[in-house]
N, C-alpha and C positions, 0 to 999 in steps of 0.2 A: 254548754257554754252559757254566759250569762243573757237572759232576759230580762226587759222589763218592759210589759206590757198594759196599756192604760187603755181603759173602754170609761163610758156613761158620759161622754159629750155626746152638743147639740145646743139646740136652739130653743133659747125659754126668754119667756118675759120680763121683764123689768120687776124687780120682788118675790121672783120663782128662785125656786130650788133647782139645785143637782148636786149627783152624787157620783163622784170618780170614782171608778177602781184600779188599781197597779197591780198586776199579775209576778212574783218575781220568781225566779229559776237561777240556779248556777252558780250559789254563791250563798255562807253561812247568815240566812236572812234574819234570822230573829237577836242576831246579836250585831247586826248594821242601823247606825242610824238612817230611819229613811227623809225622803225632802217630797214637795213638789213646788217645781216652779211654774213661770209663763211667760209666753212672750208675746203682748199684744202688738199689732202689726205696725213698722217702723217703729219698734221699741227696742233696749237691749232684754234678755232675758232678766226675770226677776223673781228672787227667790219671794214662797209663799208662806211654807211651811215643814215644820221639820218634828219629827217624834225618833225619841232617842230608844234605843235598848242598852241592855237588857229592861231595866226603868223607863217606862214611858213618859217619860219629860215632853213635852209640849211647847213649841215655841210658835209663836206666827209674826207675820206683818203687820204693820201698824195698818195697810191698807185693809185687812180683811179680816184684822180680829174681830172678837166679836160676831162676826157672820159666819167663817167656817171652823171645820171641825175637821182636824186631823185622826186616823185611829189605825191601828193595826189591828192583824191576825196573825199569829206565828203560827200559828200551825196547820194556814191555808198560805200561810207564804202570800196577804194580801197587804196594802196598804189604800185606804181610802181617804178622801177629802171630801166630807161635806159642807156644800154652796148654798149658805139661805140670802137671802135680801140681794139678789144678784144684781147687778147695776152695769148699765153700759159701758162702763169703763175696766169690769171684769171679763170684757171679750178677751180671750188670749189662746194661744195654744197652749193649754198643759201638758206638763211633763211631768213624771216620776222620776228618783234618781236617788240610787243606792250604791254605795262601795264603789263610789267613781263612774258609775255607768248610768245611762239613759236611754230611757226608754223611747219612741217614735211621735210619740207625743198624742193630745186629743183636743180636735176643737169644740170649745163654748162659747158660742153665741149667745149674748145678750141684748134683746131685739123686740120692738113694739112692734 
């Protein structure tokens, strides 16, 4: 069946780094566009970021261009989000989300 599994939250500083990873299973991955979004707490969800296949096209937010980086692997079946200049207002729970599914989601804390 399909998964989609996100790890590398947690809790970093104000101008720290992190880096997501999305584990994906069950589904023809390297020709889906993947996303991630977030939803910081009493917020609606909001998308972040998106990389197309087969071409990796690049899209983001106006709130986080510039500081992350979207990327895949096709042939770890991965998709990552790298977080630089991270700001308190990027507390969210992240999600990954492929070919209409989503994954459990991962918290990052942004935290003096």
């Amino acid at each position: 069946q399909v998964q989609l599994v996100e790890s590398g939250g947690g809790l970093v500083q104000p101008g720290g780094s992190l880096t997501l990873s999305c584990a994906a299973s069950g589904f023809p991955f390297s020709i889906v566009d993947m996303s991630w979004f977030r939803r910081a707490p009493g917020l609606e969800r909001e998308w972040v970021a998106t990389i197309g296949a087969p071409a990796p096209n690049k899209n983001y937010a106006d709130s986080v261009k510039g500081r992350f980086t979207i990327a895949r692997d096709n042939t770890k079946r991965m998709v990552y989000l790298q977080m630089n200049s991270l700001e308190p207002d990027d507390t969210a729970v992240y999600f990954c989300s492929g070919a209409g599914f989503w994954g459990q989601g991962t918290q990052v804390t942004v935290s003096s």
